[in-house]
CHARMM internal coordinates of N, CA and C (Angstrom, degrees):
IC EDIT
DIST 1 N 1 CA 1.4555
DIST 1 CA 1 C 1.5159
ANGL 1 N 1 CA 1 C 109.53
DIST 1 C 2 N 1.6702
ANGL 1 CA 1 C 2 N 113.09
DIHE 1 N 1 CA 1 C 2 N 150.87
DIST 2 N 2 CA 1.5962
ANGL 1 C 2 N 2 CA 95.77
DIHE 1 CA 1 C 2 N 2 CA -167.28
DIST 2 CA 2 C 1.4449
ANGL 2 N 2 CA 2 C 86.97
DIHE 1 C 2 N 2 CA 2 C -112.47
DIST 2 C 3 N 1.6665
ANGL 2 CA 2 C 3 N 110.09
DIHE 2 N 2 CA 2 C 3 N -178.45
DIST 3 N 3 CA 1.5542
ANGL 2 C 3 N 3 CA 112.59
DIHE 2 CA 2 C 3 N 3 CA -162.83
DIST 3 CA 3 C 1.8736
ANGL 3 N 3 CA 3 C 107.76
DIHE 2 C 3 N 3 CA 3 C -56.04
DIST 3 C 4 N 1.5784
ANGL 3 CA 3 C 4 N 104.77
DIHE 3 N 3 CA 3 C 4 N -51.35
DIST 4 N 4 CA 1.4308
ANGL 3 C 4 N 4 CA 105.88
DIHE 3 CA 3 C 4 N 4 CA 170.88
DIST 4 CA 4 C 1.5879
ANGL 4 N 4 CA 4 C 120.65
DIHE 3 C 4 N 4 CA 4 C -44.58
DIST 4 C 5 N 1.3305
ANGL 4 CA 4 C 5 N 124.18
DIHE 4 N 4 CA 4 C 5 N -40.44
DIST 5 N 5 CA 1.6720
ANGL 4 C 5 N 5 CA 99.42
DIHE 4 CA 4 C 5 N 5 CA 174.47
DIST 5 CA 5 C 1.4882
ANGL 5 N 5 CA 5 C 115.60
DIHE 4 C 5 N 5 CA 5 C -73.66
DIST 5 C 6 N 1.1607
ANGL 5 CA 5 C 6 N 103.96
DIHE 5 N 5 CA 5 C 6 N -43.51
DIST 6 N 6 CA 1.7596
ANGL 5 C 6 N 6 CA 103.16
DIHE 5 CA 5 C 6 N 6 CA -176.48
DIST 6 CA 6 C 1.8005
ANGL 6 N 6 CA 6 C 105.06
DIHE 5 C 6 N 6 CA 6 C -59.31
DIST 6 C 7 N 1.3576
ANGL 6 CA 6 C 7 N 128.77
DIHE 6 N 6 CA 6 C 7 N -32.86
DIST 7 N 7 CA 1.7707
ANGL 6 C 7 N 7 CA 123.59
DIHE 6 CA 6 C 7 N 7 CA -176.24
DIST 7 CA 7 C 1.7262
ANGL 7 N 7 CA 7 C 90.55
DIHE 6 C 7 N 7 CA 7 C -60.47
DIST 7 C 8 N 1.4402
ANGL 7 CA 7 C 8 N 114.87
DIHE 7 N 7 CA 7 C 8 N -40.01
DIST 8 N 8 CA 1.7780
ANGL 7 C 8 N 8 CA 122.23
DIHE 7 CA 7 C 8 N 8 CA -158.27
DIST 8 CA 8 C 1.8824
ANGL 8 N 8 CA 8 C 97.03
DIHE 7 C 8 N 8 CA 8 C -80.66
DIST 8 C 9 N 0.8703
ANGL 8 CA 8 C 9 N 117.03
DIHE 8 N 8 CA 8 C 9 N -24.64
DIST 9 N 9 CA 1.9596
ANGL 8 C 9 N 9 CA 120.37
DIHE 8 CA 8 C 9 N 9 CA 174.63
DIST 9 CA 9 C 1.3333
ANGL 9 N 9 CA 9 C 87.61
DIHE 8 C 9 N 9 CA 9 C -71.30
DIST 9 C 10 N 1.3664
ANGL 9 CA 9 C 10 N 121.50
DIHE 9 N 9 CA 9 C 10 N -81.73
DIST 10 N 10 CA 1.7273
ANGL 9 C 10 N 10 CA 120.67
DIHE 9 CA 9 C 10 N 10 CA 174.29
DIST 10 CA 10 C 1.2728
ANGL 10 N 10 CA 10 C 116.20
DIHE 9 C 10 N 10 CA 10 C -0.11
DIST 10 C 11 N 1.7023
ANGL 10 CA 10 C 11 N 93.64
DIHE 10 N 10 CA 10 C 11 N -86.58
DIST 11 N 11 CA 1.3226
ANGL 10 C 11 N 11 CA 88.22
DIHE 10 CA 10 C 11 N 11 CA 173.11
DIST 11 CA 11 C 1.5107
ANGL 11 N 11 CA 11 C 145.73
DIHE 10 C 11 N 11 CA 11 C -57.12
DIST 11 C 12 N 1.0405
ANGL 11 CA 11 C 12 N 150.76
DIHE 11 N 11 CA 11 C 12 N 0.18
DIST 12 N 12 CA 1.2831
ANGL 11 C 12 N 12 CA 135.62
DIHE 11 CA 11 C 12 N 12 CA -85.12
DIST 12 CA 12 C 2.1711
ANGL 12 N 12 CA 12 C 44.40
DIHE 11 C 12 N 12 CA 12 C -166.52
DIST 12 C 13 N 1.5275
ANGL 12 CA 12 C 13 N 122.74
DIHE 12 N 12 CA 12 C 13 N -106.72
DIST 13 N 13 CA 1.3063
ANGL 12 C 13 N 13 CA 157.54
DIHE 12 CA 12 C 13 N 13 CA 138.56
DIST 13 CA 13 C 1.5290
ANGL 13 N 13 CA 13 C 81.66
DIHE 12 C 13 N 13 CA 13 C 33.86
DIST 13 C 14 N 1.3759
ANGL 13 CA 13 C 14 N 141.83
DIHE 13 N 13 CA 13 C 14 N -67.00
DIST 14 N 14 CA 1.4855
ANGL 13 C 14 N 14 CA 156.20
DIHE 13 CA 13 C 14 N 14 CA -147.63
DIST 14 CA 14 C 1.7825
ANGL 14 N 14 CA 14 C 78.23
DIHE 13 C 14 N 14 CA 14 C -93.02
DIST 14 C 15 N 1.1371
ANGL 14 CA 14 C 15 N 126.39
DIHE 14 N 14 CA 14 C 15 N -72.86
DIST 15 N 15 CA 1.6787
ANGL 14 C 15 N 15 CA 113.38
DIHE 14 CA 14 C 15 N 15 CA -163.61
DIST 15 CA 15 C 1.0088
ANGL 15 N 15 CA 15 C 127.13
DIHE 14 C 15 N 15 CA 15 C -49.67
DIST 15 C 16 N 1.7937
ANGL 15 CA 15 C 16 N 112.24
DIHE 15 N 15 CA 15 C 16 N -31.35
DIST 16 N 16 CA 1.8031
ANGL 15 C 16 N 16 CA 142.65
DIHE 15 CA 15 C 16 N 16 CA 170.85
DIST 16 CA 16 C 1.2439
ANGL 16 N 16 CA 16 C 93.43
DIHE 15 C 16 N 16 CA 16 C -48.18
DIST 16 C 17 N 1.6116
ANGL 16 CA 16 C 17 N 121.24
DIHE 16 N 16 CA 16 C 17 N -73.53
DIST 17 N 17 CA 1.4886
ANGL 16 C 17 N 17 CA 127.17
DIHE 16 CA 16 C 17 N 17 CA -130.23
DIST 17 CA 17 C 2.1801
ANGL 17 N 17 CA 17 C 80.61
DIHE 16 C 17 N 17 CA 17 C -82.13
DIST 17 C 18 N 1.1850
ANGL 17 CA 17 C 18 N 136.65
DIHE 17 N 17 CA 17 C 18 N -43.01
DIST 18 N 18 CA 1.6178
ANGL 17 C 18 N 18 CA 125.90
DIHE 17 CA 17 C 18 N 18 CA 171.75
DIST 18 CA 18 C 1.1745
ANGL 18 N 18 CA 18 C 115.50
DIHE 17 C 18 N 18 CA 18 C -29.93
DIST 18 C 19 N 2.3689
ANGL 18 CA 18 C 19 N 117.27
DIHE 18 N 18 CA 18 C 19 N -60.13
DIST 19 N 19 CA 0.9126
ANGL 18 C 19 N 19 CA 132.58
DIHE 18 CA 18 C 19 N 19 CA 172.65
DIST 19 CA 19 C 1.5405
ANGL 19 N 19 CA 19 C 117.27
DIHE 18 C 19 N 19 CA 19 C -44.89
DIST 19 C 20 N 1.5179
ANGL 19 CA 19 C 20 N 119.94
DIHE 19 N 19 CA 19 C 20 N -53.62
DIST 20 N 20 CA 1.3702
ANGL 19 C 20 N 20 CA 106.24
DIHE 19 CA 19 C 20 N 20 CA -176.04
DIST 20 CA 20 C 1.3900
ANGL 20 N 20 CA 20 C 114.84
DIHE 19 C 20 N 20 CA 20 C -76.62
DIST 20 C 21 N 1.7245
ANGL 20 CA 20 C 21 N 122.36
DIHE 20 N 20 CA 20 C 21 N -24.93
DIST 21 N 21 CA 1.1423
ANGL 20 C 21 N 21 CA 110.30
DIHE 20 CA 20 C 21 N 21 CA 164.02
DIST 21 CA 21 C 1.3441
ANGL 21 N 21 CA 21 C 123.17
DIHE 20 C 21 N 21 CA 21 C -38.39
DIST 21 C 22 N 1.6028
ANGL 21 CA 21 C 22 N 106.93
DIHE 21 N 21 CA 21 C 22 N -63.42
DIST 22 N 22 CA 1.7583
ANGL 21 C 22 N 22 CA 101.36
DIHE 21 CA 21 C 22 N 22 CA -166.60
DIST 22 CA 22 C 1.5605
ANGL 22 N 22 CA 22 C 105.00
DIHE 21 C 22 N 22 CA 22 C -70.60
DIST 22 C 23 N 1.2247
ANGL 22 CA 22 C 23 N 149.91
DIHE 22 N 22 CA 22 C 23 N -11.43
DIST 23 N 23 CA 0.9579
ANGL 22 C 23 N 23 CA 136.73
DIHE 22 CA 22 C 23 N 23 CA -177.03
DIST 23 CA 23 C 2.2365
ANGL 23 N 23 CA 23 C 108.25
DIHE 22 C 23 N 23 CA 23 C -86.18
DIST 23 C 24 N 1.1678
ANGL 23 CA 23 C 24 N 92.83
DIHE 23 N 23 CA 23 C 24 N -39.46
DIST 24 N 24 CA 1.7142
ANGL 23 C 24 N 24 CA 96.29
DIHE 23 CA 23 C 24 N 24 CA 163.94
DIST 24 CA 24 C 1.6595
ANGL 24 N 24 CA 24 C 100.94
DIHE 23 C 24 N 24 CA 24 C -66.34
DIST 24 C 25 N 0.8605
ANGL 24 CA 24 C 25 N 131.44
DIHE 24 N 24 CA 24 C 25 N -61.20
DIST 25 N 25 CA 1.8557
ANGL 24 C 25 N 25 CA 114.20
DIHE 24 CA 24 C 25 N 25 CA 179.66
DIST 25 CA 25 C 1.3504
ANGL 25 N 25 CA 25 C 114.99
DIHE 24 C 25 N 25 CA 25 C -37.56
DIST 25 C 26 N 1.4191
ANGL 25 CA 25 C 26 N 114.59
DIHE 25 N 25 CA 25 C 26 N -66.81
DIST 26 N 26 CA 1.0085
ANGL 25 C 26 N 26 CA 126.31
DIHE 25 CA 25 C 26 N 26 CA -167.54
DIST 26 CA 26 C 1.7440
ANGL 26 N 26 CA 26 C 113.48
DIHE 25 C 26 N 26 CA 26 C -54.31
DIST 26 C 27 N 1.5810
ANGL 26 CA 26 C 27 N 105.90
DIHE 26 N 26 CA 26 C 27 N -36.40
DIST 27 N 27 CA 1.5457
ANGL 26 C 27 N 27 CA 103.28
DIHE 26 CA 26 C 27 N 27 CA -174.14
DIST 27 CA 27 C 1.9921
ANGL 27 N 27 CA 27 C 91.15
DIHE 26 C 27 N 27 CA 27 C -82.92
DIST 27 C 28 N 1.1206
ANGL 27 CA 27 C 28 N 91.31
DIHE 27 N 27 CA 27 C 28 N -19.83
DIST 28 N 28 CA 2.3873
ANGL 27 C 28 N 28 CA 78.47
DIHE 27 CA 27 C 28 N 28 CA 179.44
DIST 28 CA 28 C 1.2150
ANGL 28 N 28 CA 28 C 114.43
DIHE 27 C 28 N 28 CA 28 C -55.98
DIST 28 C 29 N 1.8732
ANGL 28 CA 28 C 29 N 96.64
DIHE 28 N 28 CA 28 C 29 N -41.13
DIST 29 N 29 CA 1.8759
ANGL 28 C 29 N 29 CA 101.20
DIHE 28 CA 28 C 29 N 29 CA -166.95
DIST 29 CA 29 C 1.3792
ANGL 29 N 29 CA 29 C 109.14
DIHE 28 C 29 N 29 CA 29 C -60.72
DIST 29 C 30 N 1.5974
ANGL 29 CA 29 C 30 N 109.69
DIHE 29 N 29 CA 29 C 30 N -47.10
DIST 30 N 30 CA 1.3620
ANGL 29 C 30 N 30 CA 123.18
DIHE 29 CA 29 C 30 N 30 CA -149.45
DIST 30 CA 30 C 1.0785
ANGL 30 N 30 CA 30 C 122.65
DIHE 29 C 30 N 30 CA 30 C -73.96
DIST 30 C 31 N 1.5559
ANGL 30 CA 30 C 31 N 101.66
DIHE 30 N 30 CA 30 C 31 N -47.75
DIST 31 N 31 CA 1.7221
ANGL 30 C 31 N 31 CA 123.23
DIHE 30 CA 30 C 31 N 31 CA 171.60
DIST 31 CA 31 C 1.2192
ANGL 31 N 31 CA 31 C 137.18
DIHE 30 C 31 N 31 CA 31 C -161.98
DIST 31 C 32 N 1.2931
ANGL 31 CA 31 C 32 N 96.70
DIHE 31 N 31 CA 31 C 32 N 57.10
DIST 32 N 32 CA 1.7089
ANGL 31 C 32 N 32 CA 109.04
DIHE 31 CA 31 C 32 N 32 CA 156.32
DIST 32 CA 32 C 1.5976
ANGL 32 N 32 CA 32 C 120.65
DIHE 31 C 32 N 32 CA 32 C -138.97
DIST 32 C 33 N 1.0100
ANGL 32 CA 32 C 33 N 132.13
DIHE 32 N 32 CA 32 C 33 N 73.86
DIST 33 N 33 CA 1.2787
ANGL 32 C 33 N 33 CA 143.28
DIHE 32 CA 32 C 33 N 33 CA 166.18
DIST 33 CA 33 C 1.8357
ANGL 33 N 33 CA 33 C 114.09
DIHE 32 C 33 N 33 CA 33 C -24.44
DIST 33 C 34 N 1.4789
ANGL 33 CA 33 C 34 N 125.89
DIHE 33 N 33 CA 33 C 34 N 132.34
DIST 34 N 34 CA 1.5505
ANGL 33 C 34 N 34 CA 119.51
DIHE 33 CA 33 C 34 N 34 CA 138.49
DIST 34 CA 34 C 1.7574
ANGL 34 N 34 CA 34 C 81.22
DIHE 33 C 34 N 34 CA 34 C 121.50
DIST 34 C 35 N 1.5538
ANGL 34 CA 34 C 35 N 104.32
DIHE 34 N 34 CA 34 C 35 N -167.10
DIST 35 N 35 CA 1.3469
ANGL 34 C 35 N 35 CA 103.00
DIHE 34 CA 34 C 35 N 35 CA 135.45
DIST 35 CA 35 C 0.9791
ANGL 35 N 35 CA 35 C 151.05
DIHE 34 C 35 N 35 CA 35 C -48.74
DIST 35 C 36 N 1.2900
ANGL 35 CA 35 C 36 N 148.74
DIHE 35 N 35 CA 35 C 36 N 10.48
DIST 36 N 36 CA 1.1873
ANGL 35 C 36 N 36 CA 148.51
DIHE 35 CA 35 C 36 N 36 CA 172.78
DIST 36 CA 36 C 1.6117
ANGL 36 N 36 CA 36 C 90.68
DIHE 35 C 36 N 36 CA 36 C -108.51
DIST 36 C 37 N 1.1596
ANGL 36 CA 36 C 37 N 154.88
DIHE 36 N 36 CA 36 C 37 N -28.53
DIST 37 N 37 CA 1.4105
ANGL 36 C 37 N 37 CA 127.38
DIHE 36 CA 36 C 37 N 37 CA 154.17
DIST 37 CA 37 C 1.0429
ANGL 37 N 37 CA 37 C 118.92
DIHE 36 C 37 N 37 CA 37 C -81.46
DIST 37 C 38 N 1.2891
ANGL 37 CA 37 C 38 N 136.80
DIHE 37 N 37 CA 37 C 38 N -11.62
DIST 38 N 38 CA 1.9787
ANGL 37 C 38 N 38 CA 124.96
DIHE 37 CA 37 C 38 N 38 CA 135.64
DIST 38 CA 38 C 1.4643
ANGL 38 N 38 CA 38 C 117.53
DIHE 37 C 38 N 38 CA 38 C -13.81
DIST 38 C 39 N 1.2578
ANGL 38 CA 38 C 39 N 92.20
DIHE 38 N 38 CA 38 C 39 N -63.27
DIST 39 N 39 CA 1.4342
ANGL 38 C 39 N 39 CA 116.35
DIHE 38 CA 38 C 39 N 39 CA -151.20
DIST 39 CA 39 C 1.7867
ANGL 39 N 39 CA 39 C 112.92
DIHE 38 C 39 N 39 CA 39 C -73.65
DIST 39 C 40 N 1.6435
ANGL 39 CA 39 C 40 N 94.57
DIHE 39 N 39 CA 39 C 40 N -49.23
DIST 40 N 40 CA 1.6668
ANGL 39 C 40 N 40 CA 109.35
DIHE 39 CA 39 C 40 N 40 CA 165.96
DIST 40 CA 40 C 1.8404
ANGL 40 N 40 CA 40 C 105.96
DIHE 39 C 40 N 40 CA 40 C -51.30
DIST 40 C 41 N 1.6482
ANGL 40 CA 40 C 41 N 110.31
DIHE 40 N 40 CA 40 C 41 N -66.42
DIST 41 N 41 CA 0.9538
ANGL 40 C 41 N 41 CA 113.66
DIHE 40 CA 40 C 41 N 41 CA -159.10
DIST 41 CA 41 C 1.8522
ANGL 41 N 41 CA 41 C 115.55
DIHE 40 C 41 N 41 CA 41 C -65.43
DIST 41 C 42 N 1.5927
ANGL 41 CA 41 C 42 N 110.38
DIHE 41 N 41 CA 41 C 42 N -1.06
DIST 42 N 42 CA 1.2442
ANGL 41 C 42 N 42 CA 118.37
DIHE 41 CA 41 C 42 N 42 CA -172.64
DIST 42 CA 42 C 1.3395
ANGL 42 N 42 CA 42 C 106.24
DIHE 41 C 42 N 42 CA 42 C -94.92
DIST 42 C 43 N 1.6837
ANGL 42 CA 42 C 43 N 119.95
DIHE 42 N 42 CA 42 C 43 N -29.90
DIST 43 N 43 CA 1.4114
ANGL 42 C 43 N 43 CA 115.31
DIHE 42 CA 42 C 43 N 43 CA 170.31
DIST 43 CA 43 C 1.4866
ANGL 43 N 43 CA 43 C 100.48
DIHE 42 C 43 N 43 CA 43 C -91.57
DIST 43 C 44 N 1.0670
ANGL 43 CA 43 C 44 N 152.36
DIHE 43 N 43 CA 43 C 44 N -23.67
DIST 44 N 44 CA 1.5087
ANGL 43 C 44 N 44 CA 136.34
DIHE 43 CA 43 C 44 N 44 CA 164.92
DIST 44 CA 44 C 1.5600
ANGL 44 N 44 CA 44 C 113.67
DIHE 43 C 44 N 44 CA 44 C -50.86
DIST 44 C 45 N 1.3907
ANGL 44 CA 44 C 45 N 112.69
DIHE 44 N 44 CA 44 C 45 N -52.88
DIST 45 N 45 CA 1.5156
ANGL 44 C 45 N 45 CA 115.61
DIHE 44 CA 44 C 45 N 45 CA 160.82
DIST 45 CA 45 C 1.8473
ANGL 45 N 45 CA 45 C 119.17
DIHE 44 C 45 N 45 CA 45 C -45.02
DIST 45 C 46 N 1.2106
ANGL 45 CA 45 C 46 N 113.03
DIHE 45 N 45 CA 45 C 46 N -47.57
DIST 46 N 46 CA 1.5821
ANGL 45 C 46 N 46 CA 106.82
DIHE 45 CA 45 C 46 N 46 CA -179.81
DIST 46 CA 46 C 1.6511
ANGL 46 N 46 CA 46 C 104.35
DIHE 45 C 46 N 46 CA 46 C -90.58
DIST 46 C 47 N 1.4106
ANGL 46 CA 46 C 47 N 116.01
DIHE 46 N 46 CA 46 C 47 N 14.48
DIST 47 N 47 CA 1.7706
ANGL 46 C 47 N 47 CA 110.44
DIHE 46 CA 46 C 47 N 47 CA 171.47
DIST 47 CA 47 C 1.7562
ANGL 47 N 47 CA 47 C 94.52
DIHE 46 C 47 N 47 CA 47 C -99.17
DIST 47 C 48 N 1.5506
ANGL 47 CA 47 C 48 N 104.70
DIHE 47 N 47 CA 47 C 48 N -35.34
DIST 48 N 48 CA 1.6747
ANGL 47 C 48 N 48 CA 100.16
DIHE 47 CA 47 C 48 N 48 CA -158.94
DIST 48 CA 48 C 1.7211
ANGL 48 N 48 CA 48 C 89.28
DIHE 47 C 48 N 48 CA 48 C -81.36
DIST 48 C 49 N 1.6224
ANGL 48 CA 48 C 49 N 139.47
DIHE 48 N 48 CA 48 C 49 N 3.56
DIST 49 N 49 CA 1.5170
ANGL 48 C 49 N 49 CA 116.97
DIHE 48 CA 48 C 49 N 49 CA -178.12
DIST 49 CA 49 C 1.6157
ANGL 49 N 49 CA 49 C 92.43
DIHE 48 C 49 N 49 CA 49 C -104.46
DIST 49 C 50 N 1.2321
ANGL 49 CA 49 C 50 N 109.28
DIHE 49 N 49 CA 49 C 50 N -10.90
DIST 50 N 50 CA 1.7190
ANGL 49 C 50 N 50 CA 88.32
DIHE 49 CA 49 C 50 N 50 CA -177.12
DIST 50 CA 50 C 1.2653
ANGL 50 N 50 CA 50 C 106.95
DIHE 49 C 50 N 50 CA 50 C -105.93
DIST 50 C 51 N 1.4036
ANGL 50 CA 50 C 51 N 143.80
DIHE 50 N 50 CA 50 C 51 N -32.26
DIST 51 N 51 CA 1.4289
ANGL 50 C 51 N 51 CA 133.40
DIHE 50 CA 50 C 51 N 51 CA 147.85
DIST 51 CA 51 C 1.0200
ANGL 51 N 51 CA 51 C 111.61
DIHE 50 C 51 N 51 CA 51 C -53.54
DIST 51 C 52 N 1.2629
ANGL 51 CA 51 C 52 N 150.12
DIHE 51 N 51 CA 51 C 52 N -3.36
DIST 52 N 52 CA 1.4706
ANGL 51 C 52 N 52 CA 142.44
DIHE 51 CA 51 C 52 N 52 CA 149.19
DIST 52 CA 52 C 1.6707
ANGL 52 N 52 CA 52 C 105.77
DIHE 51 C 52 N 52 CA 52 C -58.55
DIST 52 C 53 N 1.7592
ANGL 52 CA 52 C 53 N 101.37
DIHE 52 N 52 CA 52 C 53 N -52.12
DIST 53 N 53 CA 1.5294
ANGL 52 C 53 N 53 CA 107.86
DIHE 52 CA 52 C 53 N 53 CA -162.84
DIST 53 CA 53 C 1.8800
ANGL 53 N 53 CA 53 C 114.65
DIHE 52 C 53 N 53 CA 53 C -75.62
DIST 53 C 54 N 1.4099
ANGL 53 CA 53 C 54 N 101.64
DIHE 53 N 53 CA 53 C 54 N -27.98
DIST 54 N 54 CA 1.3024
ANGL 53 C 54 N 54 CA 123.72
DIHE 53 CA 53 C 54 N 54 CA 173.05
DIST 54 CA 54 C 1.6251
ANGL 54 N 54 CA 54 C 94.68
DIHE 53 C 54 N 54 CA 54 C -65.89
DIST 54 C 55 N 1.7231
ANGL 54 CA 54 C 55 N 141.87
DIHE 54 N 54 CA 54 C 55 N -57.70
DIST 55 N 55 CA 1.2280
ANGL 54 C 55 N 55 CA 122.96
DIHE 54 CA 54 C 55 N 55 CA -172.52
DIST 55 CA 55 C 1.4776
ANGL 55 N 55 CA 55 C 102.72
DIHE 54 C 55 N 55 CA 55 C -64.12
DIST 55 C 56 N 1.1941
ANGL 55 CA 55 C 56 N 119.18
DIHE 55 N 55 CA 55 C 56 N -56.41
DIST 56 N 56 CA 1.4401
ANGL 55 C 56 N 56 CA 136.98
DIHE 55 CA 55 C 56 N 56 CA -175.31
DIST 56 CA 56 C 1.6714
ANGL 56 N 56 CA 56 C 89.80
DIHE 55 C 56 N 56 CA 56 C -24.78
DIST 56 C 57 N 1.2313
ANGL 56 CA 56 C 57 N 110.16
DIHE 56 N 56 CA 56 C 57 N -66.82
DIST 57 N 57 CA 1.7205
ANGL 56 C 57 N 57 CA 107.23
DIHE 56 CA 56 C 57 N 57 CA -169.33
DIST 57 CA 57 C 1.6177
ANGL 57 N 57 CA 57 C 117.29
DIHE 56 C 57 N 57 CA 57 C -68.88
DIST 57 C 58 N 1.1249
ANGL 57 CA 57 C 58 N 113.85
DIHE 57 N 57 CA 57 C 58 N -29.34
DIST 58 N 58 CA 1.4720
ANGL 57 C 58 N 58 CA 120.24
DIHE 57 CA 57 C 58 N 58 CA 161.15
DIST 58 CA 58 C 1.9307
ANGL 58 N 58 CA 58 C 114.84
DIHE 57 C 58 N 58 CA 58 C -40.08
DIST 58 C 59 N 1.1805
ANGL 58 CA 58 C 59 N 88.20
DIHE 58 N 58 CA 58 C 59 N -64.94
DIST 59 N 59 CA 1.5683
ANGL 58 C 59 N 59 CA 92.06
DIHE 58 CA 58 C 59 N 59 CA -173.17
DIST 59 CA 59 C 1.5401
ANGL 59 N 59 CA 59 C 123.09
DIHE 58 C 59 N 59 CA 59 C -66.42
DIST 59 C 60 N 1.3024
ANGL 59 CA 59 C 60 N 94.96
DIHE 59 N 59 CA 59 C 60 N -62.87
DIST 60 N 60 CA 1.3008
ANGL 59 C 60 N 60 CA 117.75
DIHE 59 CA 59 C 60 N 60 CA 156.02
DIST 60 CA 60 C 1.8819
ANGL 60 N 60 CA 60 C 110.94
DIHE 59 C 60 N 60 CA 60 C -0.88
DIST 60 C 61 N 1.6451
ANGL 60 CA 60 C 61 N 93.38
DIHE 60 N 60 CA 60 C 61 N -94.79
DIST 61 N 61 CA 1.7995
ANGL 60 C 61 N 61 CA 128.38
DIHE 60 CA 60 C 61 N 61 CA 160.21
DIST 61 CA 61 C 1.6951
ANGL 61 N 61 CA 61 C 93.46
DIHE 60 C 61 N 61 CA 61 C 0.12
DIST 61 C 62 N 1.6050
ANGL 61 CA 61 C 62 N 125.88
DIHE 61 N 61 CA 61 C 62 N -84.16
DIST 62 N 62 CA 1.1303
ANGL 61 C 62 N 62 CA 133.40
DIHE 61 CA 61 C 62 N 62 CA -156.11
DIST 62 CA 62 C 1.5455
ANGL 62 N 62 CA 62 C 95.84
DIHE 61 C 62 N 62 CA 62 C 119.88
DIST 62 C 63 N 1.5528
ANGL 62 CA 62 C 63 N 90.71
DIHE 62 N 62 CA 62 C 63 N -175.82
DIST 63 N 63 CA 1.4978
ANGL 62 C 63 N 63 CA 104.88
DIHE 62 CA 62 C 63 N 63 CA 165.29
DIST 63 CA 63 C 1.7459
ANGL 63 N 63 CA 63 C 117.64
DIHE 62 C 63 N 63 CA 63 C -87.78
DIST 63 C 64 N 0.9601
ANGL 63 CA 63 C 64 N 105.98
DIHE 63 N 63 CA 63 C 64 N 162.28
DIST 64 N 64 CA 1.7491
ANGL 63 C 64 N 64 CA 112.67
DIHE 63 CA 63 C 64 N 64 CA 173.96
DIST 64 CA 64 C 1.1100
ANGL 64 N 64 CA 64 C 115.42
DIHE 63 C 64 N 64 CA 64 C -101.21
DIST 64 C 65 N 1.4255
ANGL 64 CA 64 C 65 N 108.70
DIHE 64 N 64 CA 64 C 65 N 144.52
DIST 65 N 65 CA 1.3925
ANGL 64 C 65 N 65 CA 123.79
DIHE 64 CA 64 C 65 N 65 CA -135.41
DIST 65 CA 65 C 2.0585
ANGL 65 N 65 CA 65 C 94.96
DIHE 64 C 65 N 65 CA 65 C -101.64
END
COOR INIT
IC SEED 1 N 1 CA 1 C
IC BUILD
């Protein structure tokens, strides 16, 4: 694999982990009451800072040469 497909898996991995973030928020708000939407909404929060940080490094990077 050359550097460009593996940066594009990355990414791809960084867009996933956004997607499951907002979909874990959205199911905490809506319908899961107590602790257990603590708990959901605490790993949706640490999926949406590292697919943030994972795009963040995508772009960041540049293109490959």
């Amino acid at each position: 694999m050359s550097a460009a497909e593996i940066k594009e898996i990355i990414s791809f991995v960084g867009i996933g982990l956004l997607i499951l973030a907002l979909v874990l928020i959205t199911l905490s708000r809506n319908k899961l009451k107590g602790i257990l939407s603590g708990i959901v909404s605490f790993i949706a929060y640490v999926c949406l800072i590292v697919g943030a940080l994972i795009v963040f490094y995508v772009v960041i990077s540049g293109p490959t040469g």
